[in-house]
N, C-alpha and C positions, 0 to 999 in steps of 0.2 A: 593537604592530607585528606579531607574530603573526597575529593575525584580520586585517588589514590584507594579508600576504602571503598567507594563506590563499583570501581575498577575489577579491586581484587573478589568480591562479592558472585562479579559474574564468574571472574575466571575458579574462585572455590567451588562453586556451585557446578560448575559446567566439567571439573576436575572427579570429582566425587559423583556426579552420575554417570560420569564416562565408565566410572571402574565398576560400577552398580548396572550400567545398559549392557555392558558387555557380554552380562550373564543372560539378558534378555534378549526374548525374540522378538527384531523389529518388524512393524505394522507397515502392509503397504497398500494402499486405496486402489491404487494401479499400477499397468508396469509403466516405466519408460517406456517402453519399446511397443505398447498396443494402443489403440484408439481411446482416445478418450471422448467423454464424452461432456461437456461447455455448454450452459448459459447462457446468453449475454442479456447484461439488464441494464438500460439506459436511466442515468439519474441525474436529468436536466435540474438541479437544485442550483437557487445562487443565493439562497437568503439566509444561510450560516456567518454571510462575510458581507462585505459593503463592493466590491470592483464587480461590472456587472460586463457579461462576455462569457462565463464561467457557467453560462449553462447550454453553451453551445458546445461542449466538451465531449458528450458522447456523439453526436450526430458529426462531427470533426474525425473523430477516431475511427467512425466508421468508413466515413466517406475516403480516410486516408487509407481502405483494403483489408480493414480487421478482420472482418470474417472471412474474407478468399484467404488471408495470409495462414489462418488457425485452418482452415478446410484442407492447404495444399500441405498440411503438415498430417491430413488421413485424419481427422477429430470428427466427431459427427457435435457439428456446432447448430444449435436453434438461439435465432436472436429473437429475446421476448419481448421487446419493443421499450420503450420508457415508460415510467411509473409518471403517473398525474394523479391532479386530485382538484377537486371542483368547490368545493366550499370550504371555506375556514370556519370555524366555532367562534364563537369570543369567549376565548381562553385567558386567563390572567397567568401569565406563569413568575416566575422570581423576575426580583428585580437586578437589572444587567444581565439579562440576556435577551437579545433583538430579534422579533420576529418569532417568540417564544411557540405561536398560536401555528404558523407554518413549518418549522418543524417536529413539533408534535403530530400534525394529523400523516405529511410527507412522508416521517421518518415508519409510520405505524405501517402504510402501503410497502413500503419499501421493504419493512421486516418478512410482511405476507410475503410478496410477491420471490421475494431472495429463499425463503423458506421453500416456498413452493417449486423453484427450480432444483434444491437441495435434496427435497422428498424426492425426486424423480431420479437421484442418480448422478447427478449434474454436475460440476464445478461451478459456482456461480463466478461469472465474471461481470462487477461494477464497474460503469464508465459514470466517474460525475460530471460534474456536477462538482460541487466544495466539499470539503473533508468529515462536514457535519453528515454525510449520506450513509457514514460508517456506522453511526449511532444505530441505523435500520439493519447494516449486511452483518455487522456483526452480533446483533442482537439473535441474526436468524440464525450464524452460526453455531452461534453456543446451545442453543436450540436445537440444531439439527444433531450436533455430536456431545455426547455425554462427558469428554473431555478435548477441550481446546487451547492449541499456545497461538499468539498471535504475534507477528513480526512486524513494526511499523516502522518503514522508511521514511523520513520524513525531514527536514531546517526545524520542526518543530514539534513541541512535544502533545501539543494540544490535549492537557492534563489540566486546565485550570476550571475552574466552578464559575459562577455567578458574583459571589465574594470574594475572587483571588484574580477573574477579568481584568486586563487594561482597556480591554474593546467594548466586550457586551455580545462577540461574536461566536454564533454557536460553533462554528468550525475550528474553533480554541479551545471546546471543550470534550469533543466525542470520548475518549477516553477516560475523563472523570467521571461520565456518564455511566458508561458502562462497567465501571470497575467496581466491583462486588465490595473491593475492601473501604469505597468512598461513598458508600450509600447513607452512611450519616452526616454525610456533608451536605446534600441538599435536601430543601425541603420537599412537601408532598409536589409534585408534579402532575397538576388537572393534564388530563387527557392523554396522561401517559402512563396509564396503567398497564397498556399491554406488554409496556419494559418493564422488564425485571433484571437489576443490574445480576451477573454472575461471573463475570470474567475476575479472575484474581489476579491480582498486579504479579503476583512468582510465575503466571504462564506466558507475562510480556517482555520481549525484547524491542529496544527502541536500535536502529539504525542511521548514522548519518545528522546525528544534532549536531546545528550550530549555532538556532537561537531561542534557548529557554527563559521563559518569564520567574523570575525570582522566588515565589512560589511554589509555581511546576518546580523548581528545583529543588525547594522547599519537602516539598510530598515525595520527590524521589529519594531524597536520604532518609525521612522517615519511614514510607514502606519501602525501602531496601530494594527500590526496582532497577530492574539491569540497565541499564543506558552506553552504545557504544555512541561517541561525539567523533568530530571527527578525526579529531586529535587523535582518536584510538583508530582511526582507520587509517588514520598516516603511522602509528605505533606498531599496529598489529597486521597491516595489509591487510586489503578486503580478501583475500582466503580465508587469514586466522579472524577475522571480525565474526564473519557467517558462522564460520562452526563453531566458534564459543556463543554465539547468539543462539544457534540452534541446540547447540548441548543445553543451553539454560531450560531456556524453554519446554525443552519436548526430553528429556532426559534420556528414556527410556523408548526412544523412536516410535509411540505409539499414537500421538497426540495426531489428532486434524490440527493441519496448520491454517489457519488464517493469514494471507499476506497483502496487507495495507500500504499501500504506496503513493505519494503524494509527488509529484512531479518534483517539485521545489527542492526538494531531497537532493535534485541534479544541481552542477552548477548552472548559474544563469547562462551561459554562455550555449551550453548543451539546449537547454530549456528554457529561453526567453520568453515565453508567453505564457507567463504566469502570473495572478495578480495577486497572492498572496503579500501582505506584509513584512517590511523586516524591519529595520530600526526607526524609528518613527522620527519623522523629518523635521520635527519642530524641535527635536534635542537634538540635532547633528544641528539646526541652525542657531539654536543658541548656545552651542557650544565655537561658533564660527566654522562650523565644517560643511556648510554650503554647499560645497563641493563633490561631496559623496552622494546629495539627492540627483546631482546631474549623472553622474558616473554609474550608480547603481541604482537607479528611479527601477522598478518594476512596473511602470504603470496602474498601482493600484494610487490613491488620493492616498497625502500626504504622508507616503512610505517610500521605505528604498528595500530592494531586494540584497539577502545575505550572501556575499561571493564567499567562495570559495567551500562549495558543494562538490558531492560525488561526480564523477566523471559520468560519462554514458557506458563507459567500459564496465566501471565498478557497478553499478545500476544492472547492466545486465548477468556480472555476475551472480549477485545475491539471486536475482529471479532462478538463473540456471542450478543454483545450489537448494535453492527450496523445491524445484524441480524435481531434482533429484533424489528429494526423498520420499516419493510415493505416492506424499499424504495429506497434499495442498486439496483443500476443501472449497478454497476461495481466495477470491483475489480484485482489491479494489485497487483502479486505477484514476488518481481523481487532481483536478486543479488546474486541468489543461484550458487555458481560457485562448480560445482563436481573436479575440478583437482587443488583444494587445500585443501591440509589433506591428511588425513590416509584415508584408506576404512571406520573407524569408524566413522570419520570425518562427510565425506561423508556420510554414512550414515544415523548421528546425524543430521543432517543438513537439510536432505529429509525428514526427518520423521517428524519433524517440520512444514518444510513447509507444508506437508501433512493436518496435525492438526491443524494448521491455517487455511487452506482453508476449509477443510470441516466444521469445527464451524462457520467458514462465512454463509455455504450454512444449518443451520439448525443443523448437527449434535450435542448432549445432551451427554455431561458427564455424566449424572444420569441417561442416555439410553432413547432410542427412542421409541415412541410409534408405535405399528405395525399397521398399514391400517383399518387393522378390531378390532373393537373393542370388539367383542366376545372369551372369554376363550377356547380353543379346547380343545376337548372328548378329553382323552384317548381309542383308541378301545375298547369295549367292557362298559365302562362305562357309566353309567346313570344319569342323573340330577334330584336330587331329588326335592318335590315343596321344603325343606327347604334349599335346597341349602348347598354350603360346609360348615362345621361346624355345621351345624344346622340352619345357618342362612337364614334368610328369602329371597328371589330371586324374 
């Protein structure tokens, strides 16, 4: 009954602004069909999470043709290189959460620097780095646009606090962070002043869960947030998932969207080389199920990865659908870790990402149409008045 009213939530809500946008005029940042103009911002981070490999994610994506592949689709792309940072503070931040002192100074560069591509016109595109890198891109977006929905694809919900943690891992928590309606859940934050939670959990949709911590589930039926799992994307097909996610969200087609994507979202199969967590291996062993840390080990320490994620199909659709409405402001791609797997692994994994990203920026399965809309002569050939076949021109 629960998942049942949770369910029905999105679909009332996405029901009742449908017949309310109707009368509105939708917002468009760009067309499809002109140059855009892309960011890229590299965010070597791996200290949201414990598997380390995970900050070799952007410098992987690149080197897999990111920017030839966005350039040969006509975008005027500048890559601004990766965010670093030289000195840590000693910072005390709440207790369970690791590494509190490195993401606070990281995530603060990150907000600038993401900001700063925004001011200019830009799409920001994140390469992480771990999921905690959110906490900076979308701090910058709510910043840059005076209203924001945001769409996060993702195995997880990473909505828990400091006191709702099983890890301690900040990449479990970007979302609680920033959500305007959880700002009484954490304490004062040293050295995080330049955050200001503002995101409200009614402008989020989640895509693609299949493993929430009892808690996160906890806070999603208390603030009423939209959640499609995947059960709904086997229910409603990833066509009806997208556009009731997007009805939720952005009602009135005017909102900057935000789209947050965490690889893991895929299934393992699609996206092996990833080192996020899924059911913790020490409760599959003492339940005697031994046997799934072999089968579904993810390569991160004492975890197994969650099967039965979205396809790369599904994966590219949602990009291709948030695409197309205009008003993508930004887009994190993050948890690609290259030094888990095989080389094919690796790979499988990059070439994914690849294909997500670029369907975000436009790129057509059924092919692209070239700049110029005129057939070219072969040398020497002529254009008859009845044109090829016979037909008339």
């Amino acid at each position: 009954m629960i998942r049942a009213a949770m369910l029905a939530r999105c679909l009332v809500g996405a029901a009742g602004a449908a017949a309310v946008g109707a009368r509105s005029t939708p917002r468009r940042f760009a067309s499809r069909d002109v140059t855009q103009k892309i960011g890229i911002l590299g965010v070597p981070f791996d200290k949201g999470q414990t598997d380390q490999g995970v900050s070799a994610g952007p410098g992987a994506i690149r080197g897999a043709g990111l920017v030839e592949a966005l350039r040969s689709l006509g975008h005027d792309v500048q890559d601004f290189g990766d965010v670093s940072y030289d000195s840590v503070p000693d910072l005390v931040g709440p207790e369970n959460m690791d590494k509190y002192q490195h993401v606070a100074v990281c995530m603060r560069e990150v907000s600038s620097l993401a900001r700063r591509i925004q001011s200019e016109g830009r799409i920001c595109l994140a390469l992480g780095g771990d999921h905690s890198v959110t906490i900076g891109t979308v701090d910058a977006t709510v910043n840059a646009h005076e209203d924001v929905a945001v769409i996060w694809v993702d195995a997880h919900a990473d909505l828990n606090t400091p006191a709702t943690s099983p890890s301690g891992s900040a990449h479990g928590m970007p979302v609680a962070l920033l959500a305007k309606d959880l700002a009484d859940y954490w304490p004062y934050l040293p050295g995080m002043d330049w955050q200001v939670p503002k995101l409200p959990l009614s402008n989020l949709a989640y895509i693609g869960l299949r493993s929430v911590d009892e808690y996160e589930r906890l806070t999603m039926e208390k603030f009423n947030i939209c959640a499609f799992g995947m059960q709904d994307v086997e229910s409603l097909g990833i066509t009806g998932t997208v556009e009731l996610a997007l009805r939720h969200v952005d009602p009135y087609k005017r909102r900057a969207i935000h789209l947050s994507f965490d690889i893991d979202a895929l299934d393992a199969l699609e996206a092996p080389s990833t080192g996020t967590p899924g059911l913790q291996a020490a409760g599959l062993q003492a339940a005697g199920l031994q046997a799934w840390q072999h089968v579904y080990h993810s390569g991160g320490a004492g975890s197994v990865a969650v099967r039965g994620g979205l396809t790369l199909r599904e994966g590219i659709h949602i990009m291709e659908k948030v695409h197309e409405t205009g008003r993508l402001a930004a887009v994190d791609l993050v948890e690609v870790n290259p030094a888990l797997g095989s080389a094919r692994d690796v790979s499988t994994t990059l070439q994914a990402a690849l294909q997500l990203l670029v369907a975000a920026f436009g790129h057509s399965r059924l092919g692209n149409m070239p700049r110029a809309q005129e057939l070219p002569l072969t040398k020497g050939a002529t254009l008859s008045a009845k044109g090829a076949k016979g037909k008339d021109v």
